[in-house]
C-alpha positions in Angstrom: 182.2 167.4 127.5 182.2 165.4 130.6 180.1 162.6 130.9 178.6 163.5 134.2 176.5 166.3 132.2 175.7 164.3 129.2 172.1 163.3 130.5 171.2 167.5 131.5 172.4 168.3 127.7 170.8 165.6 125.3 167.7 165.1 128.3 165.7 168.2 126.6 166.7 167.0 123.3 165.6 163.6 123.7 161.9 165.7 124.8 162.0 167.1 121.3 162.5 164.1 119.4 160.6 161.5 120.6 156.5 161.9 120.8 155.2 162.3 124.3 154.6 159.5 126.5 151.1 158.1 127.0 149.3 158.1 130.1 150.0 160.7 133.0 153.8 161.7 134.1 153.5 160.9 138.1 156.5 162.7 140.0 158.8 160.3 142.2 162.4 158.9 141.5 162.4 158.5 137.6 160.3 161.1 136.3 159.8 160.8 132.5 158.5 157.0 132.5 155.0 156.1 131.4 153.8 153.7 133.7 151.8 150.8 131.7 148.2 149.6 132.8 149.5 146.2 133.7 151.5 146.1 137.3 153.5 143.1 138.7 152.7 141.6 141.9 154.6 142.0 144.9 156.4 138.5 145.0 157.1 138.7 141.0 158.6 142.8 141.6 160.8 141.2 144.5 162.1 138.2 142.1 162.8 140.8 139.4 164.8 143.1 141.7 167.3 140.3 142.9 167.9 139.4 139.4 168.4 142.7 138.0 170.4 143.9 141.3 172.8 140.7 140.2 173.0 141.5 136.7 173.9 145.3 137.2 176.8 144.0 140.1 177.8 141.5 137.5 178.1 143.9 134.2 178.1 147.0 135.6 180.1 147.0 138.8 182.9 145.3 136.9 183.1 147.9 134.8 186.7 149.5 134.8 185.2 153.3 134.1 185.2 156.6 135.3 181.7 158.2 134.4 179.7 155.4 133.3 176.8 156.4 131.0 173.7 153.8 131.1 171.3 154.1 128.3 167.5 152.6 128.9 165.6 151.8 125.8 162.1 150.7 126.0 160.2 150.4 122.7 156.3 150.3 122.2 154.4 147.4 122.9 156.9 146.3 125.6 154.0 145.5 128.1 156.6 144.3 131.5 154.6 146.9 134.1 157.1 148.8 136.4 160.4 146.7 135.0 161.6 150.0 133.4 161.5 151.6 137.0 163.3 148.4 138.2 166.1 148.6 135.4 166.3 151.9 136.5 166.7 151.5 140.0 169.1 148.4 139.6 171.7 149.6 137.4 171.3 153.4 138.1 170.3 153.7 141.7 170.2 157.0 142.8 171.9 159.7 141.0 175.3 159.3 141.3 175.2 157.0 137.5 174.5 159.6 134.4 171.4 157.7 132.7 169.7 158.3 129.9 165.3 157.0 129.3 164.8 156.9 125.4 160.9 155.3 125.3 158.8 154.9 121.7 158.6 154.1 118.6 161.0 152.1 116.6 161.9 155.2 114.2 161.8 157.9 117.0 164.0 155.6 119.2 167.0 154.4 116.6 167.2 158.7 115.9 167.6 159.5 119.9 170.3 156.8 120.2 172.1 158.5 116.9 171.4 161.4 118.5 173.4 160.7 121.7 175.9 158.9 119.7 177.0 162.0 117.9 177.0 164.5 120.8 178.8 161.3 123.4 181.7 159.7 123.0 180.8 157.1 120.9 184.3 155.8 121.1 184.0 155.0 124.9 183.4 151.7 125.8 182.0 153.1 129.4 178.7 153.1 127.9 175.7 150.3 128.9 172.5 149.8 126.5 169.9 148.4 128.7 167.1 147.5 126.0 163.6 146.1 127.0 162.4 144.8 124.0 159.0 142.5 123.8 160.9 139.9 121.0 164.2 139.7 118.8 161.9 140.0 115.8 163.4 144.1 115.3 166.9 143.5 114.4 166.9 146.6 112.0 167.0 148.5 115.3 169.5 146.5 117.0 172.2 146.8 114.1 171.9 150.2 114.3 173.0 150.4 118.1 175.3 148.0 117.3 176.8 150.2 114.7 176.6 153.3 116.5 177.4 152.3 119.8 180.4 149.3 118.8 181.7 148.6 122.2 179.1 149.6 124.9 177.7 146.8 126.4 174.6 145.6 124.8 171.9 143.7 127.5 168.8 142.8 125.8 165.9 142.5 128.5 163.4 140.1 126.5 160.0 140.5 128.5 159.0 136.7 127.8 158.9 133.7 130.0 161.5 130.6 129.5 162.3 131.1 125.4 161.4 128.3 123.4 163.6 127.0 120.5 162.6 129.2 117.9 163.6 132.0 120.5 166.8 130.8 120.8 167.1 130.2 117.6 166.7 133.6 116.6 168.5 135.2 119.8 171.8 132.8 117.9 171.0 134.2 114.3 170.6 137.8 115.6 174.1 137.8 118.0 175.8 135.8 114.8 174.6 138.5 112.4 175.3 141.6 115.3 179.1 140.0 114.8 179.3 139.6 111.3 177.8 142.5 110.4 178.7 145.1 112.9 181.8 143.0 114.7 180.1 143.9 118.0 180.9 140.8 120.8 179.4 142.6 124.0 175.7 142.2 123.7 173.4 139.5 125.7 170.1 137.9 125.4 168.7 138.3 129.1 165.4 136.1 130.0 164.5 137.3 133.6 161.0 136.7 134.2 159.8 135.6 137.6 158.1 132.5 135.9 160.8 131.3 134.8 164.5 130.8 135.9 167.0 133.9 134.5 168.9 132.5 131.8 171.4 134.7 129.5 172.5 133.7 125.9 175.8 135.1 124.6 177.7 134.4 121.6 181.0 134.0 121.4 182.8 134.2 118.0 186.5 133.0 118.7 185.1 129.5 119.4 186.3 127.5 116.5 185.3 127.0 114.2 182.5 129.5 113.3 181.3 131.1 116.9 179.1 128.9 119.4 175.8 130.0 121.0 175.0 129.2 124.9 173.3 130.0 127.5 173.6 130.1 131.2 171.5 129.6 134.4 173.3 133.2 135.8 175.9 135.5 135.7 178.6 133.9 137.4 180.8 132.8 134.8 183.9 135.2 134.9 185.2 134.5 131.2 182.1 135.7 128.9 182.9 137.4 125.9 181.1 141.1 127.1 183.7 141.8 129.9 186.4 144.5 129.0 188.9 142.1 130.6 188.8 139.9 127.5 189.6 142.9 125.2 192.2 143.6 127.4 196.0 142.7 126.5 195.5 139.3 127.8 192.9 138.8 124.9 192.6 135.3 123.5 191.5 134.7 119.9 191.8 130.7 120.3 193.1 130.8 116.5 190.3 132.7 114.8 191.1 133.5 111.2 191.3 137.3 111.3 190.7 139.0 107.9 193.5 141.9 107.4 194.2 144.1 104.2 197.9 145.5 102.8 200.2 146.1 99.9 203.8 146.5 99.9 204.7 150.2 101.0 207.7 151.2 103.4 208.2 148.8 106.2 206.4 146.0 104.5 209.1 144.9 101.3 209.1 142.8 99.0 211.5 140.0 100.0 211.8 139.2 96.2 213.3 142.5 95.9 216.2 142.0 97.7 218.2 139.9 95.0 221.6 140.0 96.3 221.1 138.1 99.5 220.0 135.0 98.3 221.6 132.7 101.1 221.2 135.1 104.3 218.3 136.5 103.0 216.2 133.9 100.8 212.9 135.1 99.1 209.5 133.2 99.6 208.7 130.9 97.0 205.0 130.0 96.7 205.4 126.7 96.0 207.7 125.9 98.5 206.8 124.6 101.5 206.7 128.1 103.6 203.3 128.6 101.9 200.5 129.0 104.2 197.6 131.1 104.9 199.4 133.9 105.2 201.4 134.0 102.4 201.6 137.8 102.0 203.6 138.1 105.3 205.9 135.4 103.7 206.5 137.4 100.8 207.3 140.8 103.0 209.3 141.5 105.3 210.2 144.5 107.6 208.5 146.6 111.3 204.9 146.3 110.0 205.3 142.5 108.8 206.7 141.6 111.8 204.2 143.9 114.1 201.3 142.1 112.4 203.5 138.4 112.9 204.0 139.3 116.9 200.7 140.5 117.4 198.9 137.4 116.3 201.7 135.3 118.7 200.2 137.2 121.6 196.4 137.4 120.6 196.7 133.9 119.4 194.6 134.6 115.7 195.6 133.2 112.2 196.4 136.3 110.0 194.2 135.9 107.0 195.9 139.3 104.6 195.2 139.9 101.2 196.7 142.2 98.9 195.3 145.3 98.1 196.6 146.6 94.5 194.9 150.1 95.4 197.3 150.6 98.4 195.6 153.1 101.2 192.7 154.5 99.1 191.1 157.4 99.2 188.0 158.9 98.7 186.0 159.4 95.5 183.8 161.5 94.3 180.8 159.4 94.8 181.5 159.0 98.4 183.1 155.8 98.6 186.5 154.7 100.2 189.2 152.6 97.5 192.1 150.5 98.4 192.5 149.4 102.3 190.1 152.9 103.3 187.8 151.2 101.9 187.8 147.9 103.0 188.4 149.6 106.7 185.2 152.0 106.2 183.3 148.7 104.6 184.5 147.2 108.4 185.5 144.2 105.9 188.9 144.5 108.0 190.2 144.4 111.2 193.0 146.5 111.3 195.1 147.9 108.6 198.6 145.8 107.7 200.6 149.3 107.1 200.7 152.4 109.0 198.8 155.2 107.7 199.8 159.1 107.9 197.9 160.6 111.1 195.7 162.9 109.1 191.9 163.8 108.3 190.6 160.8 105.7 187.0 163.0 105.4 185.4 160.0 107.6 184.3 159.4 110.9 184.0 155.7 110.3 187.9 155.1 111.4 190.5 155.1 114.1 194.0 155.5 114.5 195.8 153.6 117.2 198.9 154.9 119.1 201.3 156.6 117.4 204.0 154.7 115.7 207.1 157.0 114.3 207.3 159.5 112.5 208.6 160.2 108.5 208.5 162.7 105.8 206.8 163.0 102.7 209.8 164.0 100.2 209.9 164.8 96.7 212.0 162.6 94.2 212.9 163.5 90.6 215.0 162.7 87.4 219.1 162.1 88.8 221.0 164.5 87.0 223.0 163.0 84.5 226.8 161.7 84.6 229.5 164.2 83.6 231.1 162.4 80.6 234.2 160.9 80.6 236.5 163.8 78.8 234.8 166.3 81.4 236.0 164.8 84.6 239.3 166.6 84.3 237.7 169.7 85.0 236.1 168.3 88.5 239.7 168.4 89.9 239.4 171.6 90.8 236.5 173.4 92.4 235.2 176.1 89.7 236.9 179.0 92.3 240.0 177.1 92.5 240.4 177.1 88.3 239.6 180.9 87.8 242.3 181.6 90.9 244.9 179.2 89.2 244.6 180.7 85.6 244.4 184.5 87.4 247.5 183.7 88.8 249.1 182.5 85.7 247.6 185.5 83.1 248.8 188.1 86.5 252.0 186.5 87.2 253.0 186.8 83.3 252.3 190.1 83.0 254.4 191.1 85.7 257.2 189.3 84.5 256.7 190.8 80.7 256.4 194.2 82.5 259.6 193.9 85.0 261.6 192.7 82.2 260.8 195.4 79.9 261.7 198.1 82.4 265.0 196.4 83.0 265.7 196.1 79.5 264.5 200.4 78.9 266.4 201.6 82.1 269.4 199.0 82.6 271.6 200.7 79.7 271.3 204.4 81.5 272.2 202.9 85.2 275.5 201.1 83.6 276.7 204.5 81.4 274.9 207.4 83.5 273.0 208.6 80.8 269.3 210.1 80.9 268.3 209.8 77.5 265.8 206.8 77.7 265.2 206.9 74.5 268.1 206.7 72.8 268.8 203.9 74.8 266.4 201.9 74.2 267.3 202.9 70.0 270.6 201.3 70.7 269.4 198.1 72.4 267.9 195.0 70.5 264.6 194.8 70.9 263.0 191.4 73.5 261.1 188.8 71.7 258.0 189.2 73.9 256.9 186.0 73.0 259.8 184.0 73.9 259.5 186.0 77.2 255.5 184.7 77.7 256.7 181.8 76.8 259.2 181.6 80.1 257.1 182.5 82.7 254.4 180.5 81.9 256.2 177.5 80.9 257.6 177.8 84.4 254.5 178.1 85.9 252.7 174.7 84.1 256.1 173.1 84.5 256.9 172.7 80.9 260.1 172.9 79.6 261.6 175.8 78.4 264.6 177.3 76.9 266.9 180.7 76.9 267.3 180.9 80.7 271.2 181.4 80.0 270.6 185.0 79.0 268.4 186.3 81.8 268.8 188.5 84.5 268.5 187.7 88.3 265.3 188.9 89.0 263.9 186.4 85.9 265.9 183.6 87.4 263.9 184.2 90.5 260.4 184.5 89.1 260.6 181.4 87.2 262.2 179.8 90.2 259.4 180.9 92.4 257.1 180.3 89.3 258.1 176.2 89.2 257.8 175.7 92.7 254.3 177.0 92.4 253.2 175.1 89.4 254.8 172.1 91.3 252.6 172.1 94.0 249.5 172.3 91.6 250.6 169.7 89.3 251.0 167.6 92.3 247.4 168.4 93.5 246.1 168.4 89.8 246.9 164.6 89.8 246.4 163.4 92.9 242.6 164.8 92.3 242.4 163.7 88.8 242.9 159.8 90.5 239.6 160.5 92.4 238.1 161.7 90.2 238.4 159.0 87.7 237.0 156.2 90.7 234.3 158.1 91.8 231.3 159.0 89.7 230.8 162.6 89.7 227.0 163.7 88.6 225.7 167.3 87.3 223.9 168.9 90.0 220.5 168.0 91.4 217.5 169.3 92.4 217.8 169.6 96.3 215.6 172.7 98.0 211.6 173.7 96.8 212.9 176.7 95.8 214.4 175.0 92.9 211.9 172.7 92.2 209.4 175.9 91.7 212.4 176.8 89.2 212.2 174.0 87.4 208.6 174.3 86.7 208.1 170.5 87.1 204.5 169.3 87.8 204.1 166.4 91.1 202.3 163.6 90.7 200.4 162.3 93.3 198.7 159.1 93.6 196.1 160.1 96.6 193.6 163.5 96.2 194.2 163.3 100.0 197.5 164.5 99.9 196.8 168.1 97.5 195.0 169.7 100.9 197.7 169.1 103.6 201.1 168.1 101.8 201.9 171.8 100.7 200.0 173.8 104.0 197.5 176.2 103.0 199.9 178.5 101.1 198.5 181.2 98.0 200.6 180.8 95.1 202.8 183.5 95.0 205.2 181.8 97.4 206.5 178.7 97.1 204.8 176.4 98.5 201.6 177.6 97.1 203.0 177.7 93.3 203.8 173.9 94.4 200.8 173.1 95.2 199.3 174.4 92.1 201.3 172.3 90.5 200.0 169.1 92.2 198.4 166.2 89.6 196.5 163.5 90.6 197.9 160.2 88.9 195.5 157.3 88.4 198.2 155.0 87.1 200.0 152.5 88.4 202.9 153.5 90.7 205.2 151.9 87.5 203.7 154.3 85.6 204.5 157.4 87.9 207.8 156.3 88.4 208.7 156.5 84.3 207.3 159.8 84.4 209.8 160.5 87.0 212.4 159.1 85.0 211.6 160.7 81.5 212.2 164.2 83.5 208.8 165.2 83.0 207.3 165.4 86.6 208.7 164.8 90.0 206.5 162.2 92.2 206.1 162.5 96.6 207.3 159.4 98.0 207.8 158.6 102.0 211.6 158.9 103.2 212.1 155.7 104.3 210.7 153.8 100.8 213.0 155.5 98.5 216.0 153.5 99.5 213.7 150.6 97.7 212.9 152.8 95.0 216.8 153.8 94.0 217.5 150.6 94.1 215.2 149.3 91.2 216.0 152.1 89.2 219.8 151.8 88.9 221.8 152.8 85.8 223.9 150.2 84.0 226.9 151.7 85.5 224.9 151.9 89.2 224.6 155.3 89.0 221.6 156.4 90.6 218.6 157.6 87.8 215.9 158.9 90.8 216.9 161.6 92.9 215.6 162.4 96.3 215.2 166.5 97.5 217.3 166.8 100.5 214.4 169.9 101.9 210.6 167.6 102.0 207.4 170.1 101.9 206.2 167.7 105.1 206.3 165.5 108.1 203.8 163.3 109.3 203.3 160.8 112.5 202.1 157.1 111.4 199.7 154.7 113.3 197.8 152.0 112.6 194.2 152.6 111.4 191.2 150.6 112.5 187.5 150.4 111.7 185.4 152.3 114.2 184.6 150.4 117.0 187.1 147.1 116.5 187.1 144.7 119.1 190.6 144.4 118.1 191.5 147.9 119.0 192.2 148.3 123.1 194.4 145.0 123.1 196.1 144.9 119.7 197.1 149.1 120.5 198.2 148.2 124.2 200.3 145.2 122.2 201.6 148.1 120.3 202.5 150.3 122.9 204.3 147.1 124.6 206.2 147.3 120.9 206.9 150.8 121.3 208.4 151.1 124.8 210.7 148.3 125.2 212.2 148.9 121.6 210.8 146.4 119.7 209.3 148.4 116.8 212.5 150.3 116.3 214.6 146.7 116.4 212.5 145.9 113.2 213.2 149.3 111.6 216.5 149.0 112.0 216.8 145.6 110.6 214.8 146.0 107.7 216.8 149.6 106.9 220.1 147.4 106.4 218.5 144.9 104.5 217.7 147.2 101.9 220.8 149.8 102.2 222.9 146.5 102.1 221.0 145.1 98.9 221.2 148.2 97.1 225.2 148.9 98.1 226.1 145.0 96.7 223.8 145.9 93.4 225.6 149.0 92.9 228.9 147.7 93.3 228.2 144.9 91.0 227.0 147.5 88.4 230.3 149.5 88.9 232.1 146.7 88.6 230.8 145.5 84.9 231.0 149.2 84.1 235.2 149.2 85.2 233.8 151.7 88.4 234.9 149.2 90.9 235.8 151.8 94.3 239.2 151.0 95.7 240.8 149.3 92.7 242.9 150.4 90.2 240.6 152.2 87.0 241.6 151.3 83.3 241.8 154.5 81.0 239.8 154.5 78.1 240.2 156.8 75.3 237.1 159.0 76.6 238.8 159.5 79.9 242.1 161.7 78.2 239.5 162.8 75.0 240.4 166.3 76.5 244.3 166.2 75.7 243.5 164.6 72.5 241.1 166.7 71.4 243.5 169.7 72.2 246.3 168.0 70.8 244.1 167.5 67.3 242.5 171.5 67.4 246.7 172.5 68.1 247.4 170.4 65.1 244.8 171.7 62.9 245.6 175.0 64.0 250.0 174.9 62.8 248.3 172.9 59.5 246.2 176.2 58.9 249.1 178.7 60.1 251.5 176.9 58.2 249.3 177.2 55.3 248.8 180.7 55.0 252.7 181.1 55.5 253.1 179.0 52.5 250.3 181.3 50.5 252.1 184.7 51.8 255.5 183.1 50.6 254.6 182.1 47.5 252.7 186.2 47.0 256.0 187.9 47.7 258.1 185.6 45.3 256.0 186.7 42.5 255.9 190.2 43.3 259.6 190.1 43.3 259.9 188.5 40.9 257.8 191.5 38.8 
C-alpha cells in the first residue's frame, strides 16, 4: 500500500476509534483539530513558528525518504492553544506530506498508533511522531510508540517553559529507559516555548561508558544520534559493549574440534592469554565468526556473545520463544551470531537481513556396515560381471562335452563308411565325461590338467581358446582383488527418500518448526507425506539424537554443510565412516541473519553485509573454513586407517580373514573327500562280506 494513501485509509478509522473531539470542528486547512479555549498571542505564535519551521528543516528535510508519513499526537490536558495547528503547518505544510492527527485520551490514543502500526509499514524508518505532551510523567504511552514504531523519529513537544532539574531529570531517565527497554535512539525532548529559549535533550547511548544526557540551545549540531546518517554504514559505536547470542552450528566450529592441526591451526585455551570478552568467537571459527569479528572492526562495538545451549529456539506451546528466538523476540539481543533458515518463525517481532547463501536440509542415518574381510573377494567383480563369467564357463563346458560326444558317435562311420550309428558307438569305448568336464574347465580357470595327448583338433582348440580366456580374467581377477583389499568397500546405503520411506525409519527433529515446511505439504500416500508422518520431535540433546542415529533406530535432518563436522566425530576405529548422509535432501533453504524488530543495528550492520557479499568476502570465509574441516577429518581418517593396516597407497599385510574364503573352501573340499572316502570304505567293506557269503 503506498504511503501517499495511508492517511485516506486509516483517517476514517482513526474517527471510529478515538471519542469525538470537544468543542466545535471549524473548517480551514486542518480540519479535525479541536481548537482549545486558550490562544497564543501574536508575538508568542510568530516565535513558535520560526522554531518549529527550524525543527521540521532540521529533522524532517534531512530525511532521505520517499513518502514520508508524519504522525501528530496530542493527548488530553495538553493546554498549548493553536500549537497543534502550528506543528501541523510546520512539518506538513500543505498537502504534499501524508499526515496523520491522533488527539485524546491516553488509552484511545496508544490503540490508534497500534492501529496504524499494523496497517503501515512499521518497518520504515520514513515515519516522524510529533507528540505534544503536557509532561514526561506518561511513559507507559511512550514505550509503546517506542515499541511499535522502533525507528521513526520520535520529537516530544513538552508544552512547558525552561524545564527545571527534575524535568531533565526525568526527560534522562525516560530516553535511558526508551533505550534499554525498547532499543529506540531517535527520539528528543523538545522545549519550545516562546518564554523561554528552545532547547532539545537527546540521549545518546554509545557514549562510554553507560549513555550521556545533553542538551542543546538548537538544532544545528549535525552528529545527533536521531539522524538516519548515523545508522548508516558509517555508523560509529565508539566501543559499546553489544550483547549477541549463538551456539556452535555450521559456519561457527568448534576450534577444539579440529584436533589434527594443532600447530597451523591451534585451539583457544581459556586460560591462555587470548581470553577476552569475547571468548566464544575465540573458541569458533568459520564465515559467521568472522562476519560477526569484521562487523564490529567497522562499527567499532565490543562483541559481548554468550552461548546459547538451546541453539535457534522455537516456539512453545505457551507462546514463548527458546534458544536465540527467544532472546531475539525478548529484544535481549542485537542480532543473531548464526544465520537462520529464511522461513516463517510464527512471529512478527523479527527480521531477517539480506540474504546470505543458500544450503540444504539433508537427511543422515546409520553407515552401512563394512563387508568383512573373507567377502571382499567377491567385490572384484561387479555382481553382472560374476553371473557372465560363471555363464560362460557352465555354457562353454557343455559345448565342449556335446562336440566331443558327437565326434566320438559319428567319427567311427566317417573313417569305415558305415551308417550304423549304433553299432558303432557298441564298438567304441565309452568317454569318461568327467575327465572331459574336467578339461575344459580346468582350461578355462587356468588349472592344470592332464590327458591332452589323446584329443582331437577341435578339443585342442577349445581349451586353447578356453586358457587364453581364463588368462585374461585371472589377470583382471587380481589386479581387482589388490584394490579391493586397500580400499574399504561398505554395504550399500540409504541414498534417495524413496528408500528411506522403505526403510520405515522415523526422523528426529530437534525444532517443531521444521515438521510444517521441511517435507511441503504432501498427504501421506506419497512419499514425502509418509515422511512427514514420520517426523518426531526430539527434546534431547543433539548427543542424544546423534546415538539414535547411530543405533540404526532413526535417521536425524542435519544442514549440508555441518555434516562434514559431524562424520568426523563419529569415525569408526578403522576410519570408516558410522553416519551416512542421503545424497537426494527433502529441502533447500536461503540463510540470513535475523534481528529483533526494529534494531538500530539493522540498516548498517545489513549494508556491512551486503559489502561482505559482493566483493567475496563471505564466500572467502566459507571456503576457508570448508578445508579446515575436510582437511581435519581426511588426516583423522588416515591416521585411523593406518592403526587399522588401511593405510591408501602402501602395500596391505594379509591377515588370515582376508583369504578365509580359500580356506574355508579348501576345509568344506576336505571334509567333503573325508566323508566320500568314508562311505567308499563302508560300501567296500558290504561287498566283501557278501562275497564272502
Amino acid at each position: 500500500m503506498p504511503e501517499a494513501v495511508v492517511p485516506c485509509c486509516l483517517l476514517p478509522l482513526l474517527l471510529l476509534t478515538l471519542p469525538p473531539p470537544a468543542g466545535s470542528l471549524p473548517a480551514g486547512g486542518v480540519d479535525l483539530i479541536a481548537r482549545t479555549p486558550y490562544s497564543l498571542d501574536a508575538g508568542s505564535t510568530v516565535r513558535v513558528r520560526e522554531r518549529l519551521v527550524a525543527l521540521e528543516r532540521r529533522f524532517v528535510q534531512q530525511q532521505p525518504c520517499t513518502g514520508l508519513l508524519v504522525v501528530f499526537v496530542q493527548l488530553s490536558g495538553y493546554l498549548a492553544g493553536d500549537t497543534l495547528s502550528l506543528a501541523i503547518d510546520a512539518f506538513a505544510p500543505g498537502h504534499h506530506t501524508p499526515r496523520l492527527v491522533v488527539q485524546g485520551a491516553d488509552e484511545a490514543a496508544a490503540d490508534a498508533l497500534s492501529h496504524i502500526a499494523t496497517l503501515a509499514d512499521r518497518d520504515s524508518y520514513c515515519v516522524v511522531l510529533v507528540l505534544l505532551l503536557p509532561d514526561l510523567a506518561n511513559g507507559t504511552l511512550l514505550q509503546t510508540t517506542a515499541r511499535l514504531f522502533p525507528l521513526a523519529l520520535k520529537l516530544l513537544l513538552l508544552g512547558s517553559a525552561a524545564p527545571t532539574d527534575e524535568e531533565l531529570s526525568a526527560a534522562r531517565t525516560l530516553l535511558a529507559a526508551l533505550w534499554q527497554t525498547e532499543r529506540a535512539v531517535r527520539a528528543l525532548t523538545i522545549w519550545y516555548r516562546p518564554s523561554a529559549g528552545l532547547l532539545i535533550g537527546a540521549y545518546d547511548p554509545f557514549d562510554p561508558p553507560a549513555g550521556h544526557f545533553y542538551t542543546l540551545a538548537g538544532p544545528n549540531r549535525t552528529d545527533l544520534p536521531t539522524d538516519l546518517g548515523a545508522f548508516g554504514r558509517r555508523m560509529n559505536l565508539r566501543g559499546s559493549a553489544i550483547t549477541v547470542y549463538g551456539f556452535e552450528a555450521a559456519m561457527a566450529y568448534r576450534r577444539q574440534d579440529i584436533d589434527m592441526l594443532p600447530r597451523t591451526f591451534p585451539a583457544y585455551r581459556p586460560g591462555s592469554s587470548q581470553a577476552s570478552r569475547d571468548a566464544l568467537l575465540d573458541a569458533l571459527f568459520g564465515a559467521d565468526v568472522e562476519a560477526v569479528r569484521e562487523l564490529a572492526r567497522r562499527m567499532n562495538f565490543t562483541p559481548t556473545v554468550h552461548h546459547m545451549r538451546a541453539n535457534f529456539g522455537f516456539k512453545m506451546a505457551n507462546g514463548t520463544f527458546t534458544g536465540v528466538l527467544g532472546r531475539l523476540v525478548a529484544r535481549d539481543a542485537w542480532l543473531s551470531m548464526n544465520v537462520y533458515f529464511l522461513k516463517d518463525y510464527e512471529t512478527r517481532e523479527l527480521q531477517f537481513g539480506a540474504a546470505v547463501y543458500q544450503d540444504s536440509l539433508c537427511v543422515f542415518v546409520q553407515a552401512a556396515g563394512m563387508l568383512p574381510d573373507w567377502l571382499l573377494i567377491f567385490r572384484c567383480f561387479t555382481p553382472t560381471l560374476w553371473i557372465g563369467v560363471w555363464s560362460t564357463v557352465v555354457v562353454v563346458s557343455l559345448c565342449y562335452l556335446a562336440l566331443t560326444q558327437l565326434i566320438a558317435i559319428y567319427r567311427p562311420a566317417w573313417e569305415h563308411g558305415k551308417q550304423d550309428t549304433g553299432n558303432v558307438s557298441q564298438d567304441q569305448p565309452q568317454q569318461d565325461l568327467t575327465g572331459l568336464v574336467g578339461q575344459i574347465v580346468g582350461a578355462l580357470l587356468t588349472a592344470p590338467t592332464n590327458g591332452f595327448h589323446r584329443t582331437t583338433t577341435h578339443q585342442k582348440l577349445f581349451v586353447a581358446f578356453g586358457l587364453i580366456w581364463g588368462l585374461t580374467i585371472t589377470g583382471a581377477f587380481q589386479g581387482s582383488l589388490v584394490d579391493v583389499y586397500t580400499t574399504p568397500t561398505s554395504m550399500k546405503n540409504l541414498d534417495t527418500l524413496g528408500e528411506l520411506d522403505a526403510s520405515g525409519l522415523s526422523i528426529t527433529v530437534t525444532a517443531p518448526a521444521l515438521i510444517v515446511d521441511v517435507f511441503g505439504t504432501e498427504r501421506p500416500g506419497s512419499t514425502l507425506g509418509n515422511l512427514k508422518r514420520r517426523l518426531v520431535i526430539e527434546t534431547a540433546t543433539n548427543r542424544s539424537a546423534a546415538y539414535g542415529v547411530l543405533g540404526g533406530h532413526t535417521a536425524g535432518l542435519i544442514r549440508n554443510q555441518d555434516f562434514v563436522r559431524l562424520s568426523t566425530k563419529y569415525l569408526g576405529r578403522d576410519g570408516t565412516p558410522r553416519l551416512h548422509r542421503m545424497r537426494q535432501c527433502p529441502r533447500s533453504y536461503t540463510l540470513a541473519y535475523l534481528y529483533p524488530r526494529g534494531s538500530p543495528l539493522y540498516r548498517a550492520a545489513n549494508d556491512h553485509t551486503l559489502h561482505f557479499l559482493q566483493h567475496g568476502l563471505y564466500a572467502k570465509w566459507q571456503r576457508e573454513a570448508a578445508h579446515i574441516v575436510r582437511a581435519n577429518r581426511a588426516l583423522k581418517v588416515q591416521r585411523y586407517a593406518g592403526q587399522a593396516g588401511r593405510t591408501a597407497g602402501q602395500a596391505v599385510t594379509l591377515r588370515l580373514d582376508h583369504l578365509l574364503l580359500p580356506f574355508m573352501v579348501l576345509g568344506a573340499g576336505f571334509a567333503l573327500g573325508v566323508v566320500c572316502f568314508a562311505w567308499e570304505c563302508r560300501t567296500m567293506m558290504t561287498t566283501a562280506v557278501r562275497n564272502q557269503r
